[in-house]
Backbone bond lengths (Angstrom), bond angles and torsions (degrees), N, CA, C in turn:
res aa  C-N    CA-C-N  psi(-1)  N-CA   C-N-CA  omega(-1)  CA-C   N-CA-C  phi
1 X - - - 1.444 - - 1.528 108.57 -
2 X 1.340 119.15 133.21 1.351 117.93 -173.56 1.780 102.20 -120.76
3 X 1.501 118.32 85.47 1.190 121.15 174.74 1.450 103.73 -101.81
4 X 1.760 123.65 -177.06 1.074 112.93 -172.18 0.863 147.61 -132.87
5 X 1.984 100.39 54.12 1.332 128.76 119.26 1.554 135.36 -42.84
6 X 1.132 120.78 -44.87 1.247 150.19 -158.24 1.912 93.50 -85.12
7 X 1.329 103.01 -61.37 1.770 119.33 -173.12 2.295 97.18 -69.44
8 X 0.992 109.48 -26.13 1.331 111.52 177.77 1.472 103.81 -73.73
9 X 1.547 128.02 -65.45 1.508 130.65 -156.75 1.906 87.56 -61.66
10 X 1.063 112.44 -42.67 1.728 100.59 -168.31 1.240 110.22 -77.67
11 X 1.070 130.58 3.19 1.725 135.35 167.21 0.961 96.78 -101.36
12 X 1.550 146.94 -11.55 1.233 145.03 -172.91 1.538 106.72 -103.94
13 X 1.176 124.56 -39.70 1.298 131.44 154.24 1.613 114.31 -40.72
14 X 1.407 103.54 -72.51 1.580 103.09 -162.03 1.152 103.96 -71.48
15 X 1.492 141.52 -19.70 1.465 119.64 162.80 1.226 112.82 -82.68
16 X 1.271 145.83 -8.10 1.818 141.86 -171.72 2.126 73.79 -83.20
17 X 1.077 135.79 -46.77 1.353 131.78 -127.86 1.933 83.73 -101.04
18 X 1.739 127.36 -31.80 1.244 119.85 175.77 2.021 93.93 -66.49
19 X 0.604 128.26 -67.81 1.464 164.12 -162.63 1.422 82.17 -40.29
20 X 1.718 124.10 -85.58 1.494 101.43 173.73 1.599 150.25 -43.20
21 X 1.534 78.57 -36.30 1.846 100.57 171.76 1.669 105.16 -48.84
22 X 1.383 97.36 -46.90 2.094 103.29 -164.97 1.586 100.90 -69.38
23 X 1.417 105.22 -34.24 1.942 94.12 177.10 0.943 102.13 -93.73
24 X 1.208 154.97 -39.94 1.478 148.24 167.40 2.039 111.88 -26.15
25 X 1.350 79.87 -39.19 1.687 99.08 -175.35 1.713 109.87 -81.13
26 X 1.313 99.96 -45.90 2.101 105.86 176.33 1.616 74.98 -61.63
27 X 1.207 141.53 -89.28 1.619 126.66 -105.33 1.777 83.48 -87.62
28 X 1.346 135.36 -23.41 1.732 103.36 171.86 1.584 105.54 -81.64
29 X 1.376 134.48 -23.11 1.184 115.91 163.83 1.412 129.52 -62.89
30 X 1.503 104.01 -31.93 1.737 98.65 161.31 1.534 118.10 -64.85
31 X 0.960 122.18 -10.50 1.564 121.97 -174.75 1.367 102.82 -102.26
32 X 1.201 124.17 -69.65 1.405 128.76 172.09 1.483 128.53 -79.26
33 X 1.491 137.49 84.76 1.271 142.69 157.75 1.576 113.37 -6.06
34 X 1.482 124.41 -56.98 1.114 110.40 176.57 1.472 126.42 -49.65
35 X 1.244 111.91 -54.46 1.251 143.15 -164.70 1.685 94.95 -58.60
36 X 1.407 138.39 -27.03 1.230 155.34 -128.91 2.116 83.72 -119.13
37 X 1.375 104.82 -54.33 1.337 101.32 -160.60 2.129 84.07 -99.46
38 X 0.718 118.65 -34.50 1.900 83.42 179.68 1.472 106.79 -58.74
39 X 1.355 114.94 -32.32 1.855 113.70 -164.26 1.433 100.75 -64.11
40 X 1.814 107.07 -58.08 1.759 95.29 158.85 1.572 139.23 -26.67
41 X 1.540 84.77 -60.23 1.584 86.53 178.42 1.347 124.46 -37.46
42 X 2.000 118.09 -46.20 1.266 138.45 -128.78 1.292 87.63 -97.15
43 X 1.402 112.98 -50.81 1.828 126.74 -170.90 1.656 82.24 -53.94
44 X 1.237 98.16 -81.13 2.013 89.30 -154.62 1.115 129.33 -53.12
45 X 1.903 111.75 -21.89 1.571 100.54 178.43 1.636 96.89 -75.37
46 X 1.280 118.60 -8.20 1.500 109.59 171.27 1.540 120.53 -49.06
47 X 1.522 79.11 -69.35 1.534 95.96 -161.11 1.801 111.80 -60.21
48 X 1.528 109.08 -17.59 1.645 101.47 170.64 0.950 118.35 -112.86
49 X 2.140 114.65 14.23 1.362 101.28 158.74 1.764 102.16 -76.04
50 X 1.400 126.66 -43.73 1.230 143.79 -173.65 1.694 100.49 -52.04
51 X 1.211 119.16 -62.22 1.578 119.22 170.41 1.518 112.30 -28.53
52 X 1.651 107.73 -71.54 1.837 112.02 171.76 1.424 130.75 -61.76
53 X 1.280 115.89 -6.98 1.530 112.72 150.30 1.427 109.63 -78.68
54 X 1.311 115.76 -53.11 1.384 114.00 162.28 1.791 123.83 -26.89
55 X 0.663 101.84 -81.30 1.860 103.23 171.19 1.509 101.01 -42.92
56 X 1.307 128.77 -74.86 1.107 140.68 -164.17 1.670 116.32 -44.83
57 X 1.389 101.81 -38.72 1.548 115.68 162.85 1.505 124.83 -68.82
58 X 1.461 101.01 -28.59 1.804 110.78 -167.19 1.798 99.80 -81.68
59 X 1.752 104.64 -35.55 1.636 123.48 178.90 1.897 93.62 -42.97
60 X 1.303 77.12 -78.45 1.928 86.99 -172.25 1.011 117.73 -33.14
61 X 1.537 106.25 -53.06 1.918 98.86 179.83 1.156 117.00 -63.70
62 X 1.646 133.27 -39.53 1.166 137.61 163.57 1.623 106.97 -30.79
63 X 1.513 105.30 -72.50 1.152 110.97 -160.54 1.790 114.34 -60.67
64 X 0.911 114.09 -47.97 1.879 130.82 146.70 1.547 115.41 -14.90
65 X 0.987 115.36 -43.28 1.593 128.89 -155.30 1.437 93.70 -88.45
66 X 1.395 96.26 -61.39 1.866 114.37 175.58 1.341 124.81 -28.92
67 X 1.244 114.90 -56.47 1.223 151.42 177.26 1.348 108.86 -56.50
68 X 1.461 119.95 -62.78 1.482 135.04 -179.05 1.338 118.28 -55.77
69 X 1.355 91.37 -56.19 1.718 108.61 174.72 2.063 98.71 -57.40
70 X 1.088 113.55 -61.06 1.809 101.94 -159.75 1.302 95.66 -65.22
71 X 1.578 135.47 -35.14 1.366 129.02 170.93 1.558 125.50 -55.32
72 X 1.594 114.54 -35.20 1.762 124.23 147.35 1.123 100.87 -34.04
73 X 1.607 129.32 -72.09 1.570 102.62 -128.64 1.860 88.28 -102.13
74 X 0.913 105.56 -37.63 1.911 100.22 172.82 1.706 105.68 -29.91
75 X 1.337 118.10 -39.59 1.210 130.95 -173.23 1.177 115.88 -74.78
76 X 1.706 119.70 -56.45 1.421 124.36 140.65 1.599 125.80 -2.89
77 X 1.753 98.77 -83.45 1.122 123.97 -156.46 2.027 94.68 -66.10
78 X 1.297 122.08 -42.47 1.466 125.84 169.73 1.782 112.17 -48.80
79 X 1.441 94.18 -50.82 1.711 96.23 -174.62 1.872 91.99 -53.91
80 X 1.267 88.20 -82.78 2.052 88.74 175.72 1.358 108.52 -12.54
81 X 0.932 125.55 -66.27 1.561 124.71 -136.98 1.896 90.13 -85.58
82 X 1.126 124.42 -35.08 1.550 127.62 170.70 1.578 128.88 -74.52
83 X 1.654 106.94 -26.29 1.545 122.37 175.59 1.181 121.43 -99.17
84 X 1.561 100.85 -50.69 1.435 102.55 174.92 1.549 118.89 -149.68
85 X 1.147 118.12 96.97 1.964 142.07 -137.35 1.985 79.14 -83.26
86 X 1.331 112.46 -52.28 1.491 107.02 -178.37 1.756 133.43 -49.22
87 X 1.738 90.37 -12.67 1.514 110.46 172.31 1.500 125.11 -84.26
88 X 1.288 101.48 -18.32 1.742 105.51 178.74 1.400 107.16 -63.83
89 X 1.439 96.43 144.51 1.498 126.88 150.89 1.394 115.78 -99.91
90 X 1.791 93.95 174.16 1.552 93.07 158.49 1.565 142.19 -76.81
91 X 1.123 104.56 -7.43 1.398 119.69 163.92 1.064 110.54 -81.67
92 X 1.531 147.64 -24.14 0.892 153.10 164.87 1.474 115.12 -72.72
93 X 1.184 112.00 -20.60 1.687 112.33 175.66 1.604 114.91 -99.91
94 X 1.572 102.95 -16.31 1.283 119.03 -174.93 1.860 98.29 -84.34
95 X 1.303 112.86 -34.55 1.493 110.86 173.01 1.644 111.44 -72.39
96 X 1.369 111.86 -43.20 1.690 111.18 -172.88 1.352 92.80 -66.17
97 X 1.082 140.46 -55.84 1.519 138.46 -171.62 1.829 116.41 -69.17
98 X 1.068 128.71 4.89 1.352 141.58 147.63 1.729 118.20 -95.67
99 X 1.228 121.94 -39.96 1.071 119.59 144.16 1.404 146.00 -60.86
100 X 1.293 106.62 -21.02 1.223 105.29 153.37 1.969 128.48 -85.40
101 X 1.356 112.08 -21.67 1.471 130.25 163.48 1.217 86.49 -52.43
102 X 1.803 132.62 -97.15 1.569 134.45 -179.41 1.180 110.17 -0.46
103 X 1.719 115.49 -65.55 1.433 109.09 -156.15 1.581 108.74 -89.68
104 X 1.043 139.42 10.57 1.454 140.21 160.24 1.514 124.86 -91.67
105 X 1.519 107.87 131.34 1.781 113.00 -166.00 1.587 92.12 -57.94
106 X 1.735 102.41 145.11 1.304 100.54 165.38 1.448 128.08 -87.98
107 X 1.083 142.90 -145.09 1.515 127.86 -173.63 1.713 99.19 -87.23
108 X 1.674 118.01 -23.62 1.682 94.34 176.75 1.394 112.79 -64.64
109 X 1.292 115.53 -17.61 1.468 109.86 -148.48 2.246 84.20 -90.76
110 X 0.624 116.67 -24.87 1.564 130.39 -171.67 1.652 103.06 -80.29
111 X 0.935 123.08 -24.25 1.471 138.02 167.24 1.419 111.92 -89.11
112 X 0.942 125.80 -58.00 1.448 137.94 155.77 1.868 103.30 -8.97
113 X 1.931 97.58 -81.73 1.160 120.67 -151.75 1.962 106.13 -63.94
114 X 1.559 95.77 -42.29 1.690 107.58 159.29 1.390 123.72 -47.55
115 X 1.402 112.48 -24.43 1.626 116.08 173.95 1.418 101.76 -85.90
């Protein structure tokens, strides 16, 4: 039976048992210098391997968003331009007219098709 008594002592365990590990770890690095600079080492290449996923994750979403958003309003600006042509702007013509650049082969693909 896992009630939570049972779910408490084992959360109580594994942190008394992180908790020793971390002083177990200060008091041989206070004794031993080496021991002092690998733990350094380990923490920081941590923390800026963890930092560069960090960025690297925040990039994507950035870049994600970007994407989503100009694919909205291209979509927008199409509905407009098919429902109601009296609603366009210039941003709206400035999006249909980049979307339409996008959707045309460029000259490899035209070379390509000549072969």
């Amino acid at each position: 039976m896992n009630d939570y008594a049972t779910t408490r002592a084992g959360e109580a365990r594994r942190l008394t048992t992180a908790a020793a590990l971390v002083c177990g770890l200060a008091l041989l690095a206070a004794l031993v210098p080496a021991i002092e600079h690998a733990a350094n080492l380990i923490v920081s290449t941590a923390v800026g391997l963890a930092l560069a996923v960090l960025a690297v994750r925040r990039l994507a979403r950035w870049a994600r968003e970007r994407r989503e958003d100009r694919t909205d309003a291209i979509t927008a600006a199409r509905w407009r331009a098919q429902h109601a042509p009296h609603l366009l702007d210039g941003t709206d013509r400035t999006h249909l007219a980049a979307a339409y650049l996008l959707a045309r082969p460029g000259p490899a693909a035209v070379v390509k098709e000549a072969a």
